[in-house]
N, C-alpha and C positions, 0 to 999 in steps of 0.2 A: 504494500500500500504506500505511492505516494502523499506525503504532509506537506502544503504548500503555505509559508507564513508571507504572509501579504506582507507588501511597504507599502512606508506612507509617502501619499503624494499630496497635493493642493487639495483635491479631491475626496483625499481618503486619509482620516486622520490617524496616527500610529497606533500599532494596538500592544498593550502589554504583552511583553517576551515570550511570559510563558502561555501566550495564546496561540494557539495551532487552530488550520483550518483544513477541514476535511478536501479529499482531492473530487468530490463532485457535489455537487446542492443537492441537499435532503428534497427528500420525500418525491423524489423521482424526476425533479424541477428540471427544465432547462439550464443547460451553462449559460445560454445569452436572452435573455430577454428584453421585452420594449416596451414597458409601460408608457398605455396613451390615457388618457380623458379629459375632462376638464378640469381647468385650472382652478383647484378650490382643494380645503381639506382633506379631503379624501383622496385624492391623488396624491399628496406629501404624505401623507400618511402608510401610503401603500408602497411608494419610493422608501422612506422610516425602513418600515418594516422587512423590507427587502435586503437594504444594509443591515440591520442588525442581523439576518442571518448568514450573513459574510460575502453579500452580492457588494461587486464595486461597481462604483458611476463609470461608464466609458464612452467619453466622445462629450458633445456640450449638451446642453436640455434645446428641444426644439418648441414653436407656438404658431400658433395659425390662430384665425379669427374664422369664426364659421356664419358669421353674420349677427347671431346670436350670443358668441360666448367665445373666450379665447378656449382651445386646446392644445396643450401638450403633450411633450414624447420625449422619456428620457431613457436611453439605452443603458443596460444593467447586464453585467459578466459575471460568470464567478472564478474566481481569483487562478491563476495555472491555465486557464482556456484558451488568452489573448496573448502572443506575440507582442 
């Protein structure tokens, strides 16, 4: 079994030494995902949550205006998958 311990970047703040991260995202998850929807709590919340199970941010956050409502999309890795 590969252990892959994240660095910190701008993005991703350091994480205590003796923190280890598993070599694939639980519960069967994708390594890359793209959270979209509207920009409102619930979407940071869900980004939250994502990091704290040891997804990192990759690339910038994106936004569109639908007429109606802004939406965004922020792309999420888990840590060993990206080059």
């Amino acid at each position: 079994m590969t252990v892959v311990t994240p660095t910190a970047s701008p993005a991703s703040p350091a994480l205590p030494a003796s923190t280890t991260q598993a070599s694939a995202p639980p519960g069967g998850l994708p390594s890359y995902r793209l959270l979209t929807g509207p920009d409102d709590a619930s979407f940071c919340r869900r980004v939250s949550d994502a990091l704290a199970l040891g997804y990192r941010l990759y690339g910038s956050p994106a936004a569109t205006f639908n007429g109606q409502t802004v939406i965004v999309a922020q792309a999420i890795v888990w840590p060993g998958t990206v080059a």
